[in-house]
C-alpha positions as CSV (number, residue, x, y, z in Angstrom):
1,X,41.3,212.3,173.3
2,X,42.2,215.0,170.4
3,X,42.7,218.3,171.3
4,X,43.5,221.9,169.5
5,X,46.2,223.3,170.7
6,X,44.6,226.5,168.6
7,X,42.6,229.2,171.2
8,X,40.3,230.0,168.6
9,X,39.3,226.4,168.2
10,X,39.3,225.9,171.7
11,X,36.7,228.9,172.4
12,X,34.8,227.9,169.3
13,X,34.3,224.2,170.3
14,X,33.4,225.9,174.2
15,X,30.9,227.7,172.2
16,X,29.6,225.2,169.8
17,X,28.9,222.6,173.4
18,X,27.7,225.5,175.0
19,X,24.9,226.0,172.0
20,X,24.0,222.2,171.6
21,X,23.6,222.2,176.0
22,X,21.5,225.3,176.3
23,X,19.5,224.4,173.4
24,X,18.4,227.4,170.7
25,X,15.0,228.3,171.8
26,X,16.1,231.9,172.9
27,X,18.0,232.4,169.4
28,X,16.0,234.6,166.6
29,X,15.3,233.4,163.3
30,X,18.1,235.4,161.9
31,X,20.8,234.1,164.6
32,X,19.1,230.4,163.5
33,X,20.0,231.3,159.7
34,X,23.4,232.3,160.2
35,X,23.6,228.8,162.0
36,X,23.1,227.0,158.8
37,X,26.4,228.1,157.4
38,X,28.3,227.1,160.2
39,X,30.8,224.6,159.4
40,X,29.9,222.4,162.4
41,X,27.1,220.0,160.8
42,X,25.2,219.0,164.4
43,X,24.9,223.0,164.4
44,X,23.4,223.4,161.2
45,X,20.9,220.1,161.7
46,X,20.2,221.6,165.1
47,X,19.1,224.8,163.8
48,X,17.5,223.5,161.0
49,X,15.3,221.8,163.4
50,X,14.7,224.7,165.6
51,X,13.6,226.5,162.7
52,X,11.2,223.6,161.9
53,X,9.7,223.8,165.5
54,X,9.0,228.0,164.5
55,X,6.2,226.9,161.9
56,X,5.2,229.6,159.1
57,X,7.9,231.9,160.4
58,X,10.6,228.9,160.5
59,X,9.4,228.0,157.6
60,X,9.6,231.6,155.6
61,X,13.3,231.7,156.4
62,X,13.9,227.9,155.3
63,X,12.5,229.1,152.1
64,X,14.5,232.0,151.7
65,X,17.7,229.6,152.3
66,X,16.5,227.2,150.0
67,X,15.9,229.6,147.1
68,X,19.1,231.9,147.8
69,X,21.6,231.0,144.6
70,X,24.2,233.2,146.8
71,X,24.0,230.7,150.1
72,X,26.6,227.7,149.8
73,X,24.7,224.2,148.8
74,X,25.1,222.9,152.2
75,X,23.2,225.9,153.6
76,X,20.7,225.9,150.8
77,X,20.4,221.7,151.3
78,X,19.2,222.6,155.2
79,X,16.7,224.4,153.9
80,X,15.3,222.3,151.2
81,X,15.5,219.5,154.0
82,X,13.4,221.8,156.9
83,X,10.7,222.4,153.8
84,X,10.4,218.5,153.7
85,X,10.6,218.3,157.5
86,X,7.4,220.7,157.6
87,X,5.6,219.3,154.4
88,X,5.9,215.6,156.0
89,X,4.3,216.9,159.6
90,X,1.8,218.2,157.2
91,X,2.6,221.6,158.2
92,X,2.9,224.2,154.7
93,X,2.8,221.5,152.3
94,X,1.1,223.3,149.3
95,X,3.2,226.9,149.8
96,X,6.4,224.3,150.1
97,X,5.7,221.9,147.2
98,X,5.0,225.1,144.7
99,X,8.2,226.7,146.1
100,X,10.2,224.4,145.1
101,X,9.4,223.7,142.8
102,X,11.2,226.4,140.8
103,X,14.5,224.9,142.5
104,X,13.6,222.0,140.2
105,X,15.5,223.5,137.5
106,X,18.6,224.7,140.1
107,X,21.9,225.1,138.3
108,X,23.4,223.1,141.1
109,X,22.5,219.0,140.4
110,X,22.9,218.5,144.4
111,X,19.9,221.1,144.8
112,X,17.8,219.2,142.2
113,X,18.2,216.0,143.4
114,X,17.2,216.8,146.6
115,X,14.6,218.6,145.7
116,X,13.3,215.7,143.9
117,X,13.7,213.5,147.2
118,X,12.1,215.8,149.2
119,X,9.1,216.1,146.8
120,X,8.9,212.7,147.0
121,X,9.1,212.2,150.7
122,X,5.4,214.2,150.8
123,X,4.2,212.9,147.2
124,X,2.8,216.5,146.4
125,X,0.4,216.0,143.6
126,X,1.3,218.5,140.6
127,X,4.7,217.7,141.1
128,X,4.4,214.6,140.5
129,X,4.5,215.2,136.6
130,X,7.5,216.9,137.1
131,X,9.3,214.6,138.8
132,X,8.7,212.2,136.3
């Protein structure tokens, strides 16, 4: 078994099992955002997914990550995913597919390309012409 022999890593791997135990039911939509930077990944998909289970709220704050050029790509790809997440329960599927599609022209290729999987996960109509 590996271990830190760094306390901060210690108390921040305490924390981290402590999160994923409890669950994040009692966290706020802003804690859940600041999640999605966390360098953990469970974390982030674990939020992401809590945010998913919040509907149009969950769902307002996935698109703010998503379209926030400031947020690193991983952050901004957990949204993008939680959009697709909610589009394929058939939960916000017209407000997601015309919201991102402005991310279609992203400067970063990672966003674009999954943008372009996502779309096509929920085979939104008019942007299917742009996909092509």
């Amino acid at each position: 078994v590996l271990t830190s022999t760094n306390p901060a890593e210690e108390k921040a791997g305490q924390d981290i099992a402590k999160l994923l135990q409890n669950g994040l039911k009692q966290t706020s939509i802003a804690e859940l955002v600041g999640l999605l930077e966390s360098p953990d990944k469970r974390l982030r998909h674990f939020a992401q997914f809590e945010l998913v289970e919040r509907g149009s709220k969950g769902a307002a704050a996935l698109l703010q990550v998503a379209t926030s050029s400031g947020k690193p790509v991983t952050t901004r790809l957990h949204g993008i995913w939680g959009l697709g997440q909610l589009a394929r329960q058939g939960k916000e599927v017209s407000r997601v597919g015309y919201e991102l599609l402005g991310l279609s022209l992203d400067s970063k290729p990672g966003i674009r390309a999954n943008v372009a999987r996502t779309w096509g996960s929920f085979r939104h109509g008019p942007a299917q012409s742009r996909l092509l």
